[in-house]
N, C-alpha and C positions, 0 to 999 in steps of 0.2 A: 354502460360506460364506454365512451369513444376510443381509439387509436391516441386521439392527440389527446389525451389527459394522461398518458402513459407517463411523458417523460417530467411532467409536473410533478407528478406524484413523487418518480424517482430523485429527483431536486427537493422537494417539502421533506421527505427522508434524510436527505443526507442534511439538509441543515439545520434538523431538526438533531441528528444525530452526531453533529459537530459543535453544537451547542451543550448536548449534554456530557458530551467529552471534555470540553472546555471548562463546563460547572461543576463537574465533580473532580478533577483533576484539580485545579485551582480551589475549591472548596476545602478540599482533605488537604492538600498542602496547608490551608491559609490555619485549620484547626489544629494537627501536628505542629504547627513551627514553634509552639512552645517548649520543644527538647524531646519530642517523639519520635523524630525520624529519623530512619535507622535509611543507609544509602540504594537499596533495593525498592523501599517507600519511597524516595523521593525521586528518585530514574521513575519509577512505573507512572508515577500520578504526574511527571513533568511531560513525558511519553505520551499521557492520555490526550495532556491539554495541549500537545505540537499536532495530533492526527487530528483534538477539533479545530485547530487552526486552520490546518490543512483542507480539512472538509467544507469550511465556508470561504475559503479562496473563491473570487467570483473567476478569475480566471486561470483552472489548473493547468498548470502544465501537463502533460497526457503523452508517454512514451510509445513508441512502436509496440508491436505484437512481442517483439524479443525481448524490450524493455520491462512488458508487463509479466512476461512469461518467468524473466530473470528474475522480477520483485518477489510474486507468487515464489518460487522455487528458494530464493533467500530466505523469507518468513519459515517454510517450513524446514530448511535446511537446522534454522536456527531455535525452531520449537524443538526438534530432535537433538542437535550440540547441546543444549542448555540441559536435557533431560538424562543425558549420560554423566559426566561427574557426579558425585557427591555433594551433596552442600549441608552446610548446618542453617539453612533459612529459618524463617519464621515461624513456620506452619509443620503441623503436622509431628508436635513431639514424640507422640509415641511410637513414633519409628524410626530406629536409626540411621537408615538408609534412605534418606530427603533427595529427591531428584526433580531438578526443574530451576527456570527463569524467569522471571525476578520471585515466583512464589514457587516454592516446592510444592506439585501436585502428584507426586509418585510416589509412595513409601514401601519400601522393601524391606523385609526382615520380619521376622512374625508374620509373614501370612504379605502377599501384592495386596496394596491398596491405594484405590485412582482416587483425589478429592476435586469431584467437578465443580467445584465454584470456583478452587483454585486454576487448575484447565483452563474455566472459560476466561478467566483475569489475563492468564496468560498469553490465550489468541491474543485478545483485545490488544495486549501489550505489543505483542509483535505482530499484527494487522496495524498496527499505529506505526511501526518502524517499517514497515512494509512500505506504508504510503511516504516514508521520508523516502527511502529507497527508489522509489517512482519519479519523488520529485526530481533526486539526482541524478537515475539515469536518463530523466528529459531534459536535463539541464547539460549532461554529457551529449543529448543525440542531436542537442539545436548547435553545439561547438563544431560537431565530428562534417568532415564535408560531403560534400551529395556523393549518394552512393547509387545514383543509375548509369546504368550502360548509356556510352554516346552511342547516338545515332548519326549515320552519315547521310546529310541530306545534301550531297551537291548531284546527287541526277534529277533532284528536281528542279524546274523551272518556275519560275515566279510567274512569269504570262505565257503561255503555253496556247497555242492551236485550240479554238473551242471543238470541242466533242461534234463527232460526225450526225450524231442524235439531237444536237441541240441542249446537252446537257452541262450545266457547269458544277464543276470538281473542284472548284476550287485555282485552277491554277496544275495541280494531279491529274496527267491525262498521260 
């Protein structure tokens, strides 16, 4: 396998994986709306189907290093806030001490105990708010104005003495 099949593949992923966001998101919604959804359900599966919107965007917006580094750090800020309160969620009755966003994956009381399917529902959910987060702080960094140092170029010359070598600089000599 070549170099350049690298980033095909990387691209056949994600819209392959923005698809299935979008069909299960929109799926469980469309099956629920008969009076099953409780507001935790329907943030998480609306959540799903914006990150696979977001993922077959043909042209993302794509933030600085600080942008992305600030999204990364909100997602997990937010996997950690969500898991400290209490909640009475959905999941996990036999414990009374339910912690977590939008599905309670922590239960405390009788004994720690982590439920990973819940967990992983959870990234998803907020790896999905992460990428809205992206979007907006690209859409914050195309407003914000150019942030490089001026340069001062008046000692140079625009036609300038050619080079005693016979070499041309440009005009830079």
């Amino acid at each position: 396998m070549s170099m350049e099949q690298w980033p095909s593949i990387a691209a056949v992923l994600r819209v392959m994986t923005g698809w299935f966001l979008i069909g299960i998101g929109l799926l469980n919604l469309g099956v629920e709306v008969d009076g099953g959804l409780s507001g935790a359900y329907l943030v998480f599966h609306l959540m799903l189907a914006a990150g696979g919107v977001l993922l077959l965007l043909r042209r993302r917006p794509a933030p600085g290093r600080a942008g992305s580094a600030l999204a990364a750090a909100l997602v997990l800020v937010a996997i950690v806030a969500t898991a400290v309160p209490h909640t009475s969620g959905c999941c996990m009755e036999d414990y009374p001490g339910r912690h977590g966003y939008p599905f309670p994956f922590l239960g405390v009381g009788g004994g720690l105990h982590l439920a990973p399917l819940y967990l992983v529902a959870d990234l998803i959910f907020w790896s999905c708010a992460g990428l809205l987060a992206v979007v907006a702080l690209a859409g914050i960094e195309r407003v914000l104005p150019e942030r490089r140092t001026p340069v001062d170029l008046s000692r140079y010359h625009a036609y300038a003495e050619p080079s005693p070598r016979g070499e041309n600089v440009g005009g830079l000599t």
